[in-house]
C-alpha positions in Angstrom: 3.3 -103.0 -46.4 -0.2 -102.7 -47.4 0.2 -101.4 -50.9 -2.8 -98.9 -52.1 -4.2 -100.2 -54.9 -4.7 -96.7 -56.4 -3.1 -93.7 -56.7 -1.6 -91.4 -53.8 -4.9 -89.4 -52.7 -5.1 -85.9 -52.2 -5.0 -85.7 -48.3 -1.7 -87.9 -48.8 0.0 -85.3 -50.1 -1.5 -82.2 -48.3 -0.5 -83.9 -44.6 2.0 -86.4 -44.2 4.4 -88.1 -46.3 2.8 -91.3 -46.2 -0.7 -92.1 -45.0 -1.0 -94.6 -42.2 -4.2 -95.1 -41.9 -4.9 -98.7 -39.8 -8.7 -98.0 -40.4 -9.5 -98.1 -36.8 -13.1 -98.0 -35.2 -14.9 -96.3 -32.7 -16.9 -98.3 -30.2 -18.6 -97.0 -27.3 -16.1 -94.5 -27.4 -12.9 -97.0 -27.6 -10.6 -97.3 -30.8 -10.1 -100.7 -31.7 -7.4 -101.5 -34.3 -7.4 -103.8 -37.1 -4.2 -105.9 -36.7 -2.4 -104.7 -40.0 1.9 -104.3 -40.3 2.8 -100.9 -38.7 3.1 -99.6 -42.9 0.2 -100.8 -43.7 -1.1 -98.3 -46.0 -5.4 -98.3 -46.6 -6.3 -95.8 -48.6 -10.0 -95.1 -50.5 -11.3 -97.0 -53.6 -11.0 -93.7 -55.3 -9.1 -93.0 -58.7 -7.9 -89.7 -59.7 -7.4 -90.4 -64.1 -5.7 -87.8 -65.1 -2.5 -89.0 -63.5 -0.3 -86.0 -64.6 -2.7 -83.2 -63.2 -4.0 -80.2 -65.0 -0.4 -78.5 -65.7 0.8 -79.5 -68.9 4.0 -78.6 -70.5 4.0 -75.5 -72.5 0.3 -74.5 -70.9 1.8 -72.8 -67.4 -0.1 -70.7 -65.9 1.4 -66.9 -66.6 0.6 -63.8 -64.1 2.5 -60.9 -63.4 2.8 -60.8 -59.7 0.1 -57.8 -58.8 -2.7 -59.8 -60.5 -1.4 -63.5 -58.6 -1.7 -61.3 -55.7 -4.8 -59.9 -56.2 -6.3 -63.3 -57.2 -4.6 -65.1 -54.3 -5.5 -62.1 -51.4 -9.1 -62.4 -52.8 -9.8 -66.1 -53.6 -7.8 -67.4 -49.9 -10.6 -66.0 -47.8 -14.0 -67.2 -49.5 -16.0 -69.1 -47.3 -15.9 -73.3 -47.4 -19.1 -74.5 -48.5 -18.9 -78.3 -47.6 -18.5 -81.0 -50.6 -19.1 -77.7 -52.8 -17.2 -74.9 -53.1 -13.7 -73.2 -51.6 -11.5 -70.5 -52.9 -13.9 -69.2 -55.7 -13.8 -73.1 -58.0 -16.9 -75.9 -57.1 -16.7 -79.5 -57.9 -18.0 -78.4 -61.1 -15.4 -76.1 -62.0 -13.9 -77.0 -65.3 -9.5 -77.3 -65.3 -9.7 -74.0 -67.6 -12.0 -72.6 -65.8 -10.0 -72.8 -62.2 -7.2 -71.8 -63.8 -8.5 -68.7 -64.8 -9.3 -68.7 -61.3 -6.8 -69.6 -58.9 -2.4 -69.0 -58.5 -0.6 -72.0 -59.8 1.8 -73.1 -57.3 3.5 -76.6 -58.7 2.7 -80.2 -59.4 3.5 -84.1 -57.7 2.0 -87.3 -58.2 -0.4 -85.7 -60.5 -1.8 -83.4 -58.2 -1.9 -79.4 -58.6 -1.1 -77.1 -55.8 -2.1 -73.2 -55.7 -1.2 -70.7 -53.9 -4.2 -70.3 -52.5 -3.5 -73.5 -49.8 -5.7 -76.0 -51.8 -4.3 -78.5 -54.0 -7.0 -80.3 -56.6 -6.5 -83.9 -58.6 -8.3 -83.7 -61.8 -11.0 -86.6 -63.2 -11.0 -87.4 -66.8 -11.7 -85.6 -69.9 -10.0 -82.2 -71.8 -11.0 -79.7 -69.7 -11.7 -82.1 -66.2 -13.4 -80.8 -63.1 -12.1 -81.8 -59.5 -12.2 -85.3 -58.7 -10.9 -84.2 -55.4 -10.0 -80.3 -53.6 -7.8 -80.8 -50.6 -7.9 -77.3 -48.2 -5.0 -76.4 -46.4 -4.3 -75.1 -43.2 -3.0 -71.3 -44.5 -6.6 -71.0 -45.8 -8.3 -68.3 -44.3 -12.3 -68.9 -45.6 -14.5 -70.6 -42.8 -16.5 -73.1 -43.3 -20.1 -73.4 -41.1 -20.8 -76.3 -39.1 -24.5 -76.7 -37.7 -25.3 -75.4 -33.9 -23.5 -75.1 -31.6 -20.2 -75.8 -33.4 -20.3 -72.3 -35.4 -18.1 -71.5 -38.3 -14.1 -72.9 -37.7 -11.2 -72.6 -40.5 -8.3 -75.2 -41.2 -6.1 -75.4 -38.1 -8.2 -73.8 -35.7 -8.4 -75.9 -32.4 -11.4 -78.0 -31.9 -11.5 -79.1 -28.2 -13.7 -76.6 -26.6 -16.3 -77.3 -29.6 -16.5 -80.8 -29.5 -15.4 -81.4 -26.0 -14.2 -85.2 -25.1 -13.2 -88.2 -27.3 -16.6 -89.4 -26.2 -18.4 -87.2 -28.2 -16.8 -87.3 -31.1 -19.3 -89.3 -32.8 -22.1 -87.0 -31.5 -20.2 -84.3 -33.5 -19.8 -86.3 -37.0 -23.4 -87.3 -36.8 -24.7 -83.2 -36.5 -22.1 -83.1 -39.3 -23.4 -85.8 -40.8 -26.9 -84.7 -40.9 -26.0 -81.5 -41.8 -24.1 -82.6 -44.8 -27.2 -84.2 -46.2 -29.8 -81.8 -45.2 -31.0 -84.2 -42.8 -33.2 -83.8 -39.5 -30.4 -84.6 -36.7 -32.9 -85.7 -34.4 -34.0 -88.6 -36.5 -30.8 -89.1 -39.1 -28.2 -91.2 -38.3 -25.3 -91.1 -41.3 -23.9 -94.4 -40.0 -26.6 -95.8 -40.3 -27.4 -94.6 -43.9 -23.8 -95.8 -45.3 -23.1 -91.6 -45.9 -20.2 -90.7 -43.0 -17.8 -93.0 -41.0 -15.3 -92.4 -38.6 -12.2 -94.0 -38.9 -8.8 -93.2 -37.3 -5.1 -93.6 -37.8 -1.8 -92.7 -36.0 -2.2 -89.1 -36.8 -5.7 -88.0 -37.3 -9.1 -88.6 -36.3 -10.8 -88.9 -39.9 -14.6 -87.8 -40.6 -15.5 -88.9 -43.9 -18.3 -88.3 -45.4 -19.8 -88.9 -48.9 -18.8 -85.8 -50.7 -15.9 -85.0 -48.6 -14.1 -85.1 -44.8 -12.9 -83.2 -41.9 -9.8 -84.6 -40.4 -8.8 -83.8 -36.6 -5.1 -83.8 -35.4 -4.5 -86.1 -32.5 -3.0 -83.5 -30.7 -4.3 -81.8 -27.6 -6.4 -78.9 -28.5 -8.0 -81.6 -31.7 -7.2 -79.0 -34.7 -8.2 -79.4 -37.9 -5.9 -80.9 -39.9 -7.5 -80.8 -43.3 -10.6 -80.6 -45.1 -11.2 -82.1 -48.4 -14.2 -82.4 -50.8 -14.7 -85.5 -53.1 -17.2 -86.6 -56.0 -19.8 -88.7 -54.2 -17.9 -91.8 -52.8 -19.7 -94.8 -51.3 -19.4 -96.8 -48.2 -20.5 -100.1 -47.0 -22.2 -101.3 -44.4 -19.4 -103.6 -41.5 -19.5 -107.4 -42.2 -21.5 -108.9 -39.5 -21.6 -112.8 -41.2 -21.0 -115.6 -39.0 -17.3 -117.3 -39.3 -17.9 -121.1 -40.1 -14.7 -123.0 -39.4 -12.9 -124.3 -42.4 -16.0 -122.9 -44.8 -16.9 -119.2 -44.6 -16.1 -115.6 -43.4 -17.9 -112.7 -44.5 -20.2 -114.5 -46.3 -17.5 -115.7 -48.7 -17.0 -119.5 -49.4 -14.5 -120.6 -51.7 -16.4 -120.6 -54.7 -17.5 -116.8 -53.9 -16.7 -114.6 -57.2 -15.0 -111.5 -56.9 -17.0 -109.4 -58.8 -20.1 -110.5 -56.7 -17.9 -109.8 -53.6 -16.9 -106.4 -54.5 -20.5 -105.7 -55.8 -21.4 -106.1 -52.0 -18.3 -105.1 -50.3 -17.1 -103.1 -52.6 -13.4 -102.0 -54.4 -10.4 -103.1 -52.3 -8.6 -101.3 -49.9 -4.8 -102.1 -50.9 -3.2 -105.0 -50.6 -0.5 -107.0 -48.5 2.1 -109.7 -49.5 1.4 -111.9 -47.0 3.4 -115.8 -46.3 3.2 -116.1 -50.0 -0.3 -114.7 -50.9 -1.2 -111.7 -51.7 -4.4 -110.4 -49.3 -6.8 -107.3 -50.8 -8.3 -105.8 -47.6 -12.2 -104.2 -47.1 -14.4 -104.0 -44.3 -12.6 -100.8 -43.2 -9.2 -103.4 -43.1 -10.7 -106.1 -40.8 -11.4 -108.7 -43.5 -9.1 -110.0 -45.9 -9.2 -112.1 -48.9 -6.4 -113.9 -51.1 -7.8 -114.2 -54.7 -6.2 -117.1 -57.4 -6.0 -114.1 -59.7 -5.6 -110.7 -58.7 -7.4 -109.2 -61.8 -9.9 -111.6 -63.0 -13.7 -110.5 -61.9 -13.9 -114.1 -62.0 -11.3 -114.9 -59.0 -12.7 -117.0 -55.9 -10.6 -117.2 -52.8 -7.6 -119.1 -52.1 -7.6 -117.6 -48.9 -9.9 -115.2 -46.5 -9.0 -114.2 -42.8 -10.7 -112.1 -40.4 -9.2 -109.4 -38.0 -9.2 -106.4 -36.1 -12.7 -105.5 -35.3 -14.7 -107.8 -37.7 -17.7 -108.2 -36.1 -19.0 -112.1 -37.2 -19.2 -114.0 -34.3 -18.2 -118.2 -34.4 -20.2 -120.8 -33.2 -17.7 -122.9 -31.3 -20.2 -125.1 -30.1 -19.5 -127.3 -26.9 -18.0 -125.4 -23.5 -16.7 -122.7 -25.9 -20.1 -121.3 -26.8 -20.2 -118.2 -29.3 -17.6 -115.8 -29.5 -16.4 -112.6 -31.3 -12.6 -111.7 -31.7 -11.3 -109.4 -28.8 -13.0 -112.5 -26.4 -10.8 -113.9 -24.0 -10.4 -117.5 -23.9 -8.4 -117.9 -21.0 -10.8 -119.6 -18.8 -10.6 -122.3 -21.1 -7.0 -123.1 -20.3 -5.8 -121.7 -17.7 -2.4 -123.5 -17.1 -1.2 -123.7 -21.1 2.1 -121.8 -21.7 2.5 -124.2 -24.9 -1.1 -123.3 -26.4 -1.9 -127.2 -26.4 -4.5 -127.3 -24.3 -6.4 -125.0 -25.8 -5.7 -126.2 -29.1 -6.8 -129.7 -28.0 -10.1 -128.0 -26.7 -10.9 -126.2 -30.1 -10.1 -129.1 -32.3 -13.0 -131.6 -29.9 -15.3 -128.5 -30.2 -15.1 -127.8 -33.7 -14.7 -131.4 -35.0 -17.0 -133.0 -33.2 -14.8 -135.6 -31.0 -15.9 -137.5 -27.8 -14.4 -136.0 -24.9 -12.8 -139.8 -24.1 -11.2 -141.4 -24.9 -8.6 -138.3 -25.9 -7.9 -137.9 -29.2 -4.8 -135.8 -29.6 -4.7 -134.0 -33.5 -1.1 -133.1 -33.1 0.6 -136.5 -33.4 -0.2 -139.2 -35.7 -3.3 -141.5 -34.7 -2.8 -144.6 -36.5 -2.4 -144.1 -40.0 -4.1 -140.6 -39.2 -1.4 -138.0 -39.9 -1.5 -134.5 -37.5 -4.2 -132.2 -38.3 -3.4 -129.5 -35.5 -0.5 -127.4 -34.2 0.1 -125.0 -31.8 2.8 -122.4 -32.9 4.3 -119.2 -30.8 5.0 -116.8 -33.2 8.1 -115.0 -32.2 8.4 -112.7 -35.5 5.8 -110.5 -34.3 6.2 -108.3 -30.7 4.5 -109.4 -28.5 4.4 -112.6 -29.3 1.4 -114.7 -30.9 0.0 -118.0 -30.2 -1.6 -119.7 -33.5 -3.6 -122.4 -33.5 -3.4 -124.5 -36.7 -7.0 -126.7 -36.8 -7.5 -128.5 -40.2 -7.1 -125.7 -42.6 -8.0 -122.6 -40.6 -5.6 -121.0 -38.2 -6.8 -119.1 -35.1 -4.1 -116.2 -33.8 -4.6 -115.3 -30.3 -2.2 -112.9 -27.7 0.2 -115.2 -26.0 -0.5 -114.0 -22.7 -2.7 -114.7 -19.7 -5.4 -113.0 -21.5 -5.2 -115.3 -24.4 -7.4 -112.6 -26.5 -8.7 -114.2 -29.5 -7.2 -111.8 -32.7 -8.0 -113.1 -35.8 -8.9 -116.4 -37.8 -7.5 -117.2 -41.0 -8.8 -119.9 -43.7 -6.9 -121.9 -46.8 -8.8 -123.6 -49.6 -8.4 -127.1 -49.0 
């Protein structure tokens, strides 16, 4: 399982029971999944720290049920200003303050619910304001979206609005735009690191820097939720070439951690992994085992790339440049065992004469094995790795031979 490295979030707990999110990506209108363990659990570099929410013992909340009514029948329907306001508190709204406010409801995993369909986690201080608002579906304020799109509430369908899967992204850049009081003719909120669109099992996700819109995979595309956030940051997809044995992401194995995360920034979660325990980023496509797993000081032991990291590798030789999701079937066409491609990549990336054939898999000389080619039968369907020096290259064991993902240990 990838393990959060913070807190449950808000949307967690408003949705689903545990948040799946593979960190998918939209490309030309395709979803391309990182390759992460079916639990994998991604979740944002955001920390909520007041763990045990605003309710504290002895300090509930007391209303006599015709002024919880009139609160609740009055506060439910207020319109949903984006990233702002909903149900009468704003991201600025003190704890004592919204609880003057809104109808208590309960408490879990530090989070507050109200009556109202929103639930809030709390930042730091005495009297906090929001560090996140989740909205319900049960809320009945709208919120308005730029033309054409009009105002929508929390579970209304979204289909007809948006229209295919294709444009999709169309619709989270207008939002995107919007968001930011941006010209939508000439902002893109890609682009400018302030909205990405990411996806996982359940929803299509729209996040955006003070907040997100998340649309059920179903067919009529509700929404599913709608939460606001304090300004949260993204970064821009790693795009640095893969250098075999040396460097992904533009990390080497002297790269610091703090400089990493400076450019990368915080974690995703993490993954117990053969031993090693790999922090994700790049929206779960790149991966990096640290020798310490709280010093800002760490370097890699480890880094691997997957999913849809977008660095391409220089093979060199017949092999040219290639990307993962290539296919390198044409480069061994009859090889059930791997070998032959394996034999190919080690000549290509080490250099070696064509003739006469050197074979890395059995000893030459005094020369001890330096490749292997392994079908991995833990994982369905099954994997072919390529072991070259100290990098291993995963690719689909199939006619395709899809390259997946490229993994590297410190010598």
């Amino acid at each position: 399982m990838l393990f959060p490295k913070l807190p449950i979030a808000v949307m967690c707990l408003v949705v689903v029971s545990t948040c799946s999110k593979k960190a998918k990506n939209q490309t030309q209108g395709e979803y391309v999944a990182a390759v992460l363990s079916a639990d994998a659990v991604p979740v944002k570099p955001l920390l909520p720290t007041k763990p045990d929410g605003g309710i504290v013992e002895g300090k509930l909340q007391t209303l006599d049920p015709e002024e919880a009514e009139r609160r609740r029948n009055k506060n439910i329907v207020e319109p949903i200003v984006f990233g702002t306001s909903v149900a009468g508190i704003t991201m600025n709204t003190s704890y004592s303050e919204a609880m003057n406010t809104l109808v208590y409801y309960g408490s879990n995993q530090g989070i507050d619910f109200f009556q109202e369909h929103i639930v809030v986690a709390w930042s730091a201080g005495t009297d906090p304001v929001p560090f996140q608002i989740g909205i319900q579906e049960g809320y009945g304020g709208k919120l308005k979206l730029p033309e054409p799109y009009g105002e929508v509430t929390v579970g209304e369908p979204m289909v007809n609005r948006i229209g295919t899967l294709m444009d999709l992204r169309a619709f989270m850049l207008s939002l995107g735009a919007a968001f930011e009081n941006k010209d939508p003719n000439t902002y893109d909120c890609e682009k400018s690191l302030t909205c990405q669109l990411n996806e996982d099992d359940s929803f299509y996700m729209l996040d955006y820097r003070r907040g997100g819109i998340y649309l059920s995979k179903t067919a009529n595309l509700p929404i599913g939720f709608i939460y606001f956030s304090q300004p949260q940051q993204f970064f821009a997809p790693l795009v640095d070439p893969i250098l075999h044995n040396q460097s992904i992401g533009g990390l080497t194995f002297q790269s610091r951690r703090a400089t990493v995360e400076t450019r990368l920034g915080p974690s995703l979660g993490f993954q117990d992994e053969a031993g090693l325990r790999f922090f994700y980023y790049d929206k779960a496509n790149f991966a990096v085992a640290w020798d310490s797993d709280t010093s800002p000081q760490a370097t890699p032991r480890a880094f691997k790339a997957l999913g849809a990291y977008a660095g391409p590798q220089a093979f060199g030789g017949t092999i040219g440049t290639r990307k993962l999701g290539d296919s390198f079937a044409s480069y061994a066409t009859v090889d059930e065992t791997g070998k032959a491609l394996l034999l190919l990549m080690d000549r290509t990336l080490n250099n070696r004469p064509a003739e006469p054939a050197y074979d890395c898999s059995i000893v030459n000389g005094e020369v001890q094995p330096t490749c292997e080619a392994v079908i991995d039968t833990t994982v369905t369907p099954n994997r072919l790795l390529l072991v070259i020096d100290n990098s291993v290259y995963g690719f689909t064991h199939d006619a395709t031979r899809t390259w997946l993902s490229v993994g590297m240990r410190k010598p």
